[in-house]
N, C-alpha and C positions, 0 to 999 in steps of 0.2 A: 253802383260802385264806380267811381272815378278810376281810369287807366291813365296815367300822365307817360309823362316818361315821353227796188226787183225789176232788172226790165226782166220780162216774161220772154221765155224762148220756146217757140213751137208754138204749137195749140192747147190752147189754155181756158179752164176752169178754175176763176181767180178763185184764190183759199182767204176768206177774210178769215183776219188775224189783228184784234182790236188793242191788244198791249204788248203782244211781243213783236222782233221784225215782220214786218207787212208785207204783202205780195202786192203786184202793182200792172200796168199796162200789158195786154200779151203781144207777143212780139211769134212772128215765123218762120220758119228755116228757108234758107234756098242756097243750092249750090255754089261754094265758095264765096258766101255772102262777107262782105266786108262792111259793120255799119259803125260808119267812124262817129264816136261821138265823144264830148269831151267828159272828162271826170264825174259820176255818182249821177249821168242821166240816162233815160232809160232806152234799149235798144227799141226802135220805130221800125217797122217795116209791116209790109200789110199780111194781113193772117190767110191763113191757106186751109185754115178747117173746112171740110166741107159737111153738114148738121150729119148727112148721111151715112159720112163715113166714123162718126166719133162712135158711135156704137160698138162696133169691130174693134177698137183699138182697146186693149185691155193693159193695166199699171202695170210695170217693173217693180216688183218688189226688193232692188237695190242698184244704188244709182253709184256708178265709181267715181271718186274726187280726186285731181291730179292736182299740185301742189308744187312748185319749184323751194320745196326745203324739205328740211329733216324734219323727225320727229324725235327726239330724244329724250324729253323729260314730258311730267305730266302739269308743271309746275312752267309756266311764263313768266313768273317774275324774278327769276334768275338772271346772272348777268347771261348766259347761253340760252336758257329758256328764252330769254324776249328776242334772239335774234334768233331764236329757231321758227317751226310751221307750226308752235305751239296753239298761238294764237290763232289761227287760220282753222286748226285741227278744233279745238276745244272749243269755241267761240259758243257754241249753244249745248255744251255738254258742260261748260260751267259757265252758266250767266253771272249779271250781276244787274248792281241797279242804273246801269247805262251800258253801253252797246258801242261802236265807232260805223255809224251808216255808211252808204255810198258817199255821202255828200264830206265826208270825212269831221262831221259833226257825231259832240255827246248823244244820242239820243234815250233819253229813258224808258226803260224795262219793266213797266209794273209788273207783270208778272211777279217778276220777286217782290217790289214794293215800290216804297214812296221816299222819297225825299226832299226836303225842304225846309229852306232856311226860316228860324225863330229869330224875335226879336231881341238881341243881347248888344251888350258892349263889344265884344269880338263875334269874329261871325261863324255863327253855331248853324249847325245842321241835323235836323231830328231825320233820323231813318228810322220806318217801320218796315218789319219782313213780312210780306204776306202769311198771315195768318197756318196756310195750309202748305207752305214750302220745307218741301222734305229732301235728306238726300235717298238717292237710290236705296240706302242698305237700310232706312227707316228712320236715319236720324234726323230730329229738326234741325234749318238753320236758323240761327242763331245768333245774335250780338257778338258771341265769343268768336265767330267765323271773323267778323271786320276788324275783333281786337286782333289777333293773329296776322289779318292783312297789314294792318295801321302796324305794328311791332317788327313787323319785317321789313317795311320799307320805311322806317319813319328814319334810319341813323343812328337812336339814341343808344341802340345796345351794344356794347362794346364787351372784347373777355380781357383776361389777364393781363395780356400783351398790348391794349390797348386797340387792337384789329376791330372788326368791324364781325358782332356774333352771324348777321344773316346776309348773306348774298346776292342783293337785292341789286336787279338792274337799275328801275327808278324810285328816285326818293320825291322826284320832284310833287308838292301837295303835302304829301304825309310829313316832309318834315315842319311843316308851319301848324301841322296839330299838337294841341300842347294836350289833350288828353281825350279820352273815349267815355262816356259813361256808360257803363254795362251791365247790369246786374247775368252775372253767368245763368244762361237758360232761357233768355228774354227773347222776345222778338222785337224789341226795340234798343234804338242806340242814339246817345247823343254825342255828336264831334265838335270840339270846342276848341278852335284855332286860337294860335297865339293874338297876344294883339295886335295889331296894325298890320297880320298878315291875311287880309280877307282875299284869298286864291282865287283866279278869274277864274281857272279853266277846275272848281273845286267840282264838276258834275262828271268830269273824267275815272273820279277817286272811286274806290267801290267798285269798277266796273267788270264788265265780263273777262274772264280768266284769271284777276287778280284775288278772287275768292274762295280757298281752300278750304277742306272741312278740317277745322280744326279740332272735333272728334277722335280725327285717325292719328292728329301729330300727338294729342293726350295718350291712348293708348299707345301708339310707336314708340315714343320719347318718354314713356314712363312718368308724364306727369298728370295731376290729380286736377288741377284746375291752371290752368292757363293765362284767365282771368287774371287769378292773385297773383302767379308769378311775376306777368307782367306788373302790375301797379307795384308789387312788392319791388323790383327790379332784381329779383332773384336770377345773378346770372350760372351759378350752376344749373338750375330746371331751364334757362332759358338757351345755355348751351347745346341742353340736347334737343330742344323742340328746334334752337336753329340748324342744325345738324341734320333732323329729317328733314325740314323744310328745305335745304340746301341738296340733299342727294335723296333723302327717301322717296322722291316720285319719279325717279327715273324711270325709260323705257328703253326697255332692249327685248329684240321679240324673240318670243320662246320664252321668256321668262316672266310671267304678269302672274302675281300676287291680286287679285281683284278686290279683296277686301280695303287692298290701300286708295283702290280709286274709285271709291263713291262720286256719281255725278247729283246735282243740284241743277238738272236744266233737261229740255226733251231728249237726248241721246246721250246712252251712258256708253263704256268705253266695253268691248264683248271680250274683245280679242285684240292679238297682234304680234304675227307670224311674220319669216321674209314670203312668205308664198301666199297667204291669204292677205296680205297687210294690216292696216288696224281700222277694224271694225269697230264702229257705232252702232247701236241698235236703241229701236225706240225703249224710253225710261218709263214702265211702267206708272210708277210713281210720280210722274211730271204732272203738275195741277193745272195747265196750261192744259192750250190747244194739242192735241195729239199728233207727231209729226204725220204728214203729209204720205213721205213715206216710212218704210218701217225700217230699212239697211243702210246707212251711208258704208263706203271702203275706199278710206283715203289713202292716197297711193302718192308715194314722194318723190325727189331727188334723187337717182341714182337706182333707182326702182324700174327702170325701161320704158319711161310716160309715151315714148312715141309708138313703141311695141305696144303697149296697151291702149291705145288710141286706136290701132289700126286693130286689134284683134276683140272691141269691144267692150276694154275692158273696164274703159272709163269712160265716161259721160259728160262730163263739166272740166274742164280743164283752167288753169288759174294760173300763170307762167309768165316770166319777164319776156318780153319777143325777141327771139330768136338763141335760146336758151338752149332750148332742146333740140338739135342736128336730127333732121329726118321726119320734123312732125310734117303730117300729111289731115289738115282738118278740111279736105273737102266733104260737102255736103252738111257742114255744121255753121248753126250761126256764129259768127265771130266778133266780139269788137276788140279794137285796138285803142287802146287808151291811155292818155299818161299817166303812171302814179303818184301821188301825194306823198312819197317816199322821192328821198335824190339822192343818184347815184354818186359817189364820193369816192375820195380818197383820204382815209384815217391813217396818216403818222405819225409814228413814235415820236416821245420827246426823249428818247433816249438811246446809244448806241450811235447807229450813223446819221442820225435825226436829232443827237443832242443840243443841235444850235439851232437859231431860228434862218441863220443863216445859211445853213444847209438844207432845211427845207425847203425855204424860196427859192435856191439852186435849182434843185429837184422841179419843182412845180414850173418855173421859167423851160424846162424843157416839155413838161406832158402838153400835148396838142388838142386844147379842150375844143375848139373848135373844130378842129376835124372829128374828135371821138361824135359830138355832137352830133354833124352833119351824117356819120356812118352809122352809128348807134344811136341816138338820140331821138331820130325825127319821125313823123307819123305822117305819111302820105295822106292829102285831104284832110288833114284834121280841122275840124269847123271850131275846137274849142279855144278858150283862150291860147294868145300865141307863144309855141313853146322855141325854146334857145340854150344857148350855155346859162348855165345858175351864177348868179355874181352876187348873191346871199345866202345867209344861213337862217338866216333868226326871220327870215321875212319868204314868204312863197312868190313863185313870179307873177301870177297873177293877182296880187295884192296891191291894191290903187298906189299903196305911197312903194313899194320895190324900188321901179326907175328910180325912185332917189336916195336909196338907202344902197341902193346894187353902186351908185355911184362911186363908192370907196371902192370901189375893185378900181376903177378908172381906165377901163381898157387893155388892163395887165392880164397878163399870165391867157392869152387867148392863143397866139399861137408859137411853135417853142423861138426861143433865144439864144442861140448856142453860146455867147457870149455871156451871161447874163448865168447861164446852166455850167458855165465850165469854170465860174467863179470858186467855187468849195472845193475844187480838184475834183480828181476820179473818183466814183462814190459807186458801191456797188448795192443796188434796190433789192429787197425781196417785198414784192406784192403778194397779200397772200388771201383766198378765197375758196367758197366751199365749191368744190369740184363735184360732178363735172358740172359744167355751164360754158355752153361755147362763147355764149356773147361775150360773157370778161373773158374768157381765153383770147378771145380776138380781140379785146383791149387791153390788155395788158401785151399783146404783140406791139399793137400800134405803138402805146408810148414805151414800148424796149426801139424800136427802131426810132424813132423820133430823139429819144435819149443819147444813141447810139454818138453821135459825133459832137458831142459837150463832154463827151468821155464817162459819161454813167450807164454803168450797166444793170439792165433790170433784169429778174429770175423771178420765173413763173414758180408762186411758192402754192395754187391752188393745188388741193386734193378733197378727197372724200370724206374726210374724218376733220376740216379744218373748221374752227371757231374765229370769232374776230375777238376772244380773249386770250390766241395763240401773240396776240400783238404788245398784250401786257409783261407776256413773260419772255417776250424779247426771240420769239421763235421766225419771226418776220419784221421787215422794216416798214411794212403800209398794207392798210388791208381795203382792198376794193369793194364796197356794199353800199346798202343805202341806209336811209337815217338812221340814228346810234347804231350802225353795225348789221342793220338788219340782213339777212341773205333774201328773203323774199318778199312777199306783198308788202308795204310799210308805211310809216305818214300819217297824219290826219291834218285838218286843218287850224287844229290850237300848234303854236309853234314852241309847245311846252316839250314835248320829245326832243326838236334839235336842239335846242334851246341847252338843258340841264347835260346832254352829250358832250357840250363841251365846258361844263362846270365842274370846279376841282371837287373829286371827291364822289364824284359821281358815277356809280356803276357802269352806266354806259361811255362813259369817256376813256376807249379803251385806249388812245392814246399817251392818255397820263397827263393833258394838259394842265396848266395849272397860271392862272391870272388873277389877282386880284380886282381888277376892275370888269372884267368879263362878269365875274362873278358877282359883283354888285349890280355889274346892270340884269343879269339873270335874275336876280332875287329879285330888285327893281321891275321889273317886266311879270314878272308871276303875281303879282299885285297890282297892276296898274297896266291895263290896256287897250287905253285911251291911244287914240291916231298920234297924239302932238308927242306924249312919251314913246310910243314905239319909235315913229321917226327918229327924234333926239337919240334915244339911247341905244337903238340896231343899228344906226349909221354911227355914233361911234364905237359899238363894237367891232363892226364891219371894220374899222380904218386899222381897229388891233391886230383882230384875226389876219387881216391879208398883210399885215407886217408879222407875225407870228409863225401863221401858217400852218395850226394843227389838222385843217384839212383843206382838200382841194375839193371843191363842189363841181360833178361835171354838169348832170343835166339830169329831168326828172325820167322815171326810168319809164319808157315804154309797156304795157304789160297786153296780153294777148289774155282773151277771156272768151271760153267759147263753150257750146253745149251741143250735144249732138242733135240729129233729128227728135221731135218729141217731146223735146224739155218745155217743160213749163216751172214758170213762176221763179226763173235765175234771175237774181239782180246785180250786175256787177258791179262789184266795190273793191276801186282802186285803193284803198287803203289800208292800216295795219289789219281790219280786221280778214281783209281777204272775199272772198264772194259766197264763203260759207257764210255769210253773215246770217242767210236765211235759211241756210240747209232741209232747216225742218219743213218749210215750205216746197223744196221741190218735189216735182211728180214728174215720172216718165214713162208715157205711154204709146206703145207699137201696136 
């Protein structure tokens, strides 16, 4: 039927793992270890087993995971889901058929299956689901799971009002498929992009967290087949399937319906309390390798990470540096590393942001150089060399950058009072998820830095805050990293910042809106060749920094560390987070 419409930490006993995330080098603790290394390589240091003593040490049968975000829905592809720990949290509790590695590349998942492009006129991709993939509660997955995902984020469902049926953060990929072929109950699927849209970054699509069981939204949503809805364009049946898909997988603890969240990957979801947190437990039903261990308990934002560090209660910690006031990770290994995520400033194109000229205002006073120099930097860091960010569409470490960063030209590095007191007196609300000292202490700096151009900034962080508080006008700029993220983020396709600032686009919470931005994003999603990036990032750069829908400050520092014991952690500076491997870690005292 056609749908149109790992470094290793401690002493280690490497876990081979031949199709899903790999375990990789062991690595050893030592007091207050710092092993600086740059983005997605592995920590080095020399091991301290001794054969004699591995006897004696017997496995933790549950390891705690600390987290700089929330958890509040079950569902990452939400405009709030993707800037929540969604990602981070579920990563191996709902696979798919790619994964985002340390190295901030696709990598594919067979475990679930296979993918690969077929010979056609536009560019087709056959996926087969492994034969024996089930979810937790017994159901197969299914074709009908990726019709679900492709209908959520693809744009084309609209209701009455002409709005948008599903809440989708990114559309970027899904919207250049022009159909699914499925027969409902298959374990294969073909995806048949428009023409001339063959997607570079198309091994992103399908990936881990993006794949619901669409099982649970047929009974929830009260429809019979999903499939036909979809192709049918049935937007009453599709109302209410986006409607769960939209709020039915929220999480609020004390309250978990378990039936609604079947996992499809080693760790299904047990629990989730403010006192026990939310537990993972291994997925009987996983056809894979058997996790490593049997308990994860991730533990979040606003959850006491440093109290739980010092009284054992977490094990692997995963945090922006210097985030958490009071953490004390001696005797654990640590690395410091930059993330593939950049920290930013998203402003409204509306309210006191509704000129372009009063954002350049604003931005001629924030002091991205000093934030940089205070916040930004990484003692001894041996990786490529980190600075202020003077692009968006392009990473710094990227050969052609220097010349695409070009179009900043030196500007907006340190404030202008002249330059800032252009638009007159302009009062800021920065707004971010609390608590987090690091942006509380940057958003200090540029209020003082502001402070004599006659702009005043007001610390709009709290505990309950989204970077979709920015759309409905409840702040003037929201401090995060790429489209919004509050924690881990990034990868190395530039297809995330990229559609963030494309009109129309869930994660563009500022409301941007260009017409040639947008062409060259659509341009750039199919063509990513060195001579078209150059051409068409440099001239977006020239728009954006005449524009000014955000200020890029610098990539964010992230602090990644495991206690004594740990084996088989691999940190990964990117959206996916350092649970990337979870099911591989072991920890033994």
């Amino acid at each position: 039927m056609g749908v149109s419409g790992d470094a290793h930490v401690g002493k280690v006993d490497t876990m081979p793992d031949s199709t899903g995330p790999e375990s990789r080098m062991p690595v050893a603790t030592r007091p207050r270890a710092r092993a600086l290394v740059a983005a997605g390589l592995t920590l080095a240091v020399a091991a301290v087993t001794a054969t004699g003593c591995a006897s004696a040490e017997e496995q933790v049968p549950t390891i705690g995971y600390g987290i700089d975000n929330v958890v509040t829905t079950y569902n990452a592809g939400t405009v709030d889901g993707a800037t929540s720990g969604a990602r981070q949290a579920f990563v191996r509790v709902q696979p798919g058929f790619s994964y985002t590695g340390p190295e901030g590349t696709a990598v594919s998942d067979t475990d679930v299956g296979s993918a690969h492009p077929v010979p056609a006129e536009a560019l087709t991709i056959a996926y087969q689901i492994n034969p024996a993939a089930e979810y937790s509660d017994g159901a197969p997955l299914t074709c009908d799971d990726l019709v679900l995902t492709w209908a959520a984020h693809s744009g084309r469902f609209t209701g009455p009002d002409g709005g948008q049926l599903f809440d989708a953060a990114e559309v970027a990929g899904y919207t250049d498929i022009d159909r699914v072929d499925c027969v409902p109950g298959a374990r294969e699927a073909t995806v048949v992009f428009r023409s001339g849209r063959s997607v570079v970054d198309w091994k992103s699509l399908f990936g881990a967290t993006s794949i619901l069981p669409s099982h649970v939204v047929e009974r929830e949503a009260g429809v019979d087949d999903l499939v036909a809805a979809v192709e049918a364009g049935d937007v009453e049946a599709l109302g209410r399937v986006a409607e769960f898909w939209n709020t039915g997988w929220s999480l609020v603890p004390g309250e978990l319906d378990l039936s609604r969240f079947p996992s499809a990957g080693p760790y299904k979801l047990e629990s989730y309390s403010e006192d026990d947190g939310l537990v993972l437990v291994a997925n009987d039903r996983w056809w894979g390798n058997r996790p490593a261990t049997e308990r994860i308990v991730v533990r979040t934002k606003g959850e006491g990470l440093a109290e739980r560090v010092e009284s054992g209660e977490i094990e692997v910690l995963d945090v922006a540096e210097g985030s958490v006031p009071g953490l004390d990770v001696a005797g654990w290994e640590v690395a410091e590393l930059p993330s593939l995520g950049v920290e930013q400033l998203i402003l409204s194109s509306t309210g006191v942001f509704d000129s372009a000229a009063a954002r350049r205002a604003f931005a001629a006073c924030v002091p991205r150089d000093q934030l940089f120099e205070t916040f930004g930097t990484i003692p001894e860091h041996t990786g490529a060399p980190l600075g202020v960010v003077d692009a968006r569409f392009v990473a710094r470490d990227d050969l052609i950058y220097p010349s695409v960063a070009t179009a900043a030209d030196g500007r907006y590095r340190q404030p202008d009072v002249a330059a800032a007191s252009a638009a007159g007196p302009l009062t800021v609300r920065i707004g971010y998820r609390a608590p987090d000292q690091q942006r509380r202490d940057m958003v200090s700096a540029i209020a003082s830095a502001c402070e004599p151009a006659g702009i005043t900034v007001e610390d709009a962080g709290s505990p309950e805050f989204t970077s979709s508080a920015l759309r409905r006008g409840e702040v003037d700029a929201v401090l995060a990293g790429t489209a919004g993220a509050d924690g881990s983020a990034g990868s190395t396709e530039r297809t995330t910042a990229m559609y963030a600032l494309r009109s129309g686009s869930g994660s563009n919470f500022g409301g941007f809106a260009n017409s040639r931005v947008d062409q060259i994003v659509d341009q750039l999603a199919v063509d990513g060749s060195t001579s078209a990036t150059l051409a068409l990032a440099g001239e977006a750069e020239n728009i954006l920094w005449t524009e000014m829908p955000t200020i890029p400050l610098f990539n964010q520092p992230r602090t990644i560390g495991a206690a004594e014991g740990m084996h088989a952690l691999d940190p990964n500076p990117s959206r996916s987070g350092t649970g990337w491997n979870m099911d591989r870690w072991v920890l033994r005292r």
